[in-house]
C-alpha positions as CSV (number, residue, x, y, z in Angstrom):
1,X,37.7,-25.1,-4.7
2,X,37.1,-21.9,-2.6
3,X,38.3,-18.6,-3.6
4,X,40.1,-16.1,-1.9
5,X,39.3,-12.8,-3.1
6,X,36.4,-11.7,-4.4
7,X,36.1,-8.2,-7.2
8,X,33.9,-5.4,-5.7
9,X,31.2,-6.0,-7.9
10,X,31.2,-10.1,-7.2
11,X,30.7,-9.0,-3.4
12,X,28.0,-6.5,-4.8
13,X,26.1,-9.8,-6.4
14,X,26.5,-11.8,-3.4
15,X,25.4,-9.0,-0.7
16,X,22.5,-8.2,-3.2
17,X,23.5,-4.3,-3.3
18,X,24.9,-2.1,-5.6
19,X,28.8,-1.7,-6.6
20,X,28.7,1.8,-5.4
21,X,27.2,0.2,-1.6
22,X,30.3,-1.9,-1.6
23,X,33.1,0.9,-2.6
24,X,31.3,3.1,-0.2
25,X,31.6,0.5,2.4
26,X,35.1,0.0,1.4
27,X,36.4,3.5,2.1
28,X,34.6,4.1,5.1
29,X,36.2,0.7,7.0
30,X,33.1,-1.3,7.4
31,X,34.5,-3.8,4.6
32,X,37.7,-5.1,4.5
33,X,39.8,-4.7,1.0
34,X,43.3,-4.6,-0.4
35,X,43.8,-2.5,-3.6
36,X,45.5,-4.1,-6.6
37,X,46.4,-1.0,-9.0
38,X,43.1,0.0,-10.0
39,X,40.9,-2.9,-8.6
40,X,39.8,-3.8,-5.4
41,X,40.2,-7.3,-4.0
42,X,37.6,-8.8,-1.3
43,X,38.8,-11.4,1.2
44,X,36.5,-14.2,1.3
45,X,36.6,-14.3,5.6
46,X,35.8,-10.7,5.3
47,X,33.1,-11.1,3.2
48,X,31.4,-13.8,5.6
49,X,31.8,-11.4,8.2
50,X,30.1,-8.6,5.9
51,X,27.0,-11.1,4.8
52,X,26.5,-11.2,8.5
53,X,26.1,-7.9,9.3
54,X,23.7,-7.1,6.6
55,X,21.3,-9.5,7.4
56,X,18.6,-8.1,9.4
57,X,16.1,-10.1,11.6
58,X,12.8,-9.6,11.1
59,X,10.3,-7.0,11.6
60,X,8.5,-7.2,15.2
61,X,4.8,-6.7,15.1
62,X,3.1,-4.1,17.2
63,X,1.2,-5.6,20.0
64,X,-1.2,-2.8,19.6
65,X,-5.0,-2.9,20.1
66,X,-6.2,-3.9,16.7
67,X,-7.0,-0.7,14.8
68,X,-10.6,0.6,14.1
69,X,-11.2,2.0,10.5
70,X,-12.4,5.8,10.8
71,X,-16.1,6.0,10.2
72,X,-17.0,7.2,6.7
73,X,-17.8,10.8,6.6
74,X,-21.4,11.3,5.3
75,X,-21.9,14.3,3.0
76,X,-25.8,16.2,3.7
77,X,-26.9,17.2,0.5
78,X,-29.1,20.9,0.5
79,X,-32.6,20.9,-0.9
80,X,-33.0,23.1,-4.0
81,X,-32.1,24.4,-7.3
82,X,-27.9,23.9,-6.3
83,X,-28.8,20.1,-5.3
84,X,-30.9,19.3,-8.4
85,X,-28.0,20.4,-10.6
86,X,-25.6,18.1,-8.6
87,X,-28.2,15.4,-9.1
88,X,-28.0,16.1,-12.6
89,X,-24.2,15.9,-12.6
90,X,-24.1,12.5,-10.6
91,X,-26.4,11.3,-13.2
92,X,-23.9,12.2,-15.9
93,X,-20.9,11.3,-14.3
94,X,-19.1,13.9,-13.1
95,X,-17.6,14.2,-10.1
């Protein structure tokens, strides 16, 4: 047995996004709905039509040159009594 109508937060499940997506959706025109007092009703050809248009095909993949990592930058260290407290610092730990 196939349903009709489906509540806003039923399509929300089934779309896999939130209640507010759906409502928003709703007002806008992009998702058929009929309004029942306070509640919204869903038709289930509507919804079909709605599943389809939020599926999105894949990603493509650059055909780019394959990228080359930067080369590491080297730090030169100075000779004298600034580098032999920085030794002593490495040597501790600090950064």
């Amino acid at each position: 047995m196939t349903r009709e109508y489906y509540s806003l937060p039923e399509v929300a499940a089934l779309l896999g996004i939130s209640r507010i997506a759906v409502f928003k959706r709703v007002k806008k025109g992009q998702l058929e709905a009929l309004r029942i007092g306070r509640n919204w009703a869903v038709p289930a050809a509507a919804l079909t039509a709605a599943s389809a248009a939020t599926a999105r095909p894949p990603a493509a993949v650059p055909s780019a040159s394959p990228a080359v990592p930067p080369a590491p930058v080297v730090k030169q260290r100075d000779s004298g009594p600034a580098a032999a407290a920085d030794s002593e610092m490495d040597s501790m730990g600090w950064d």
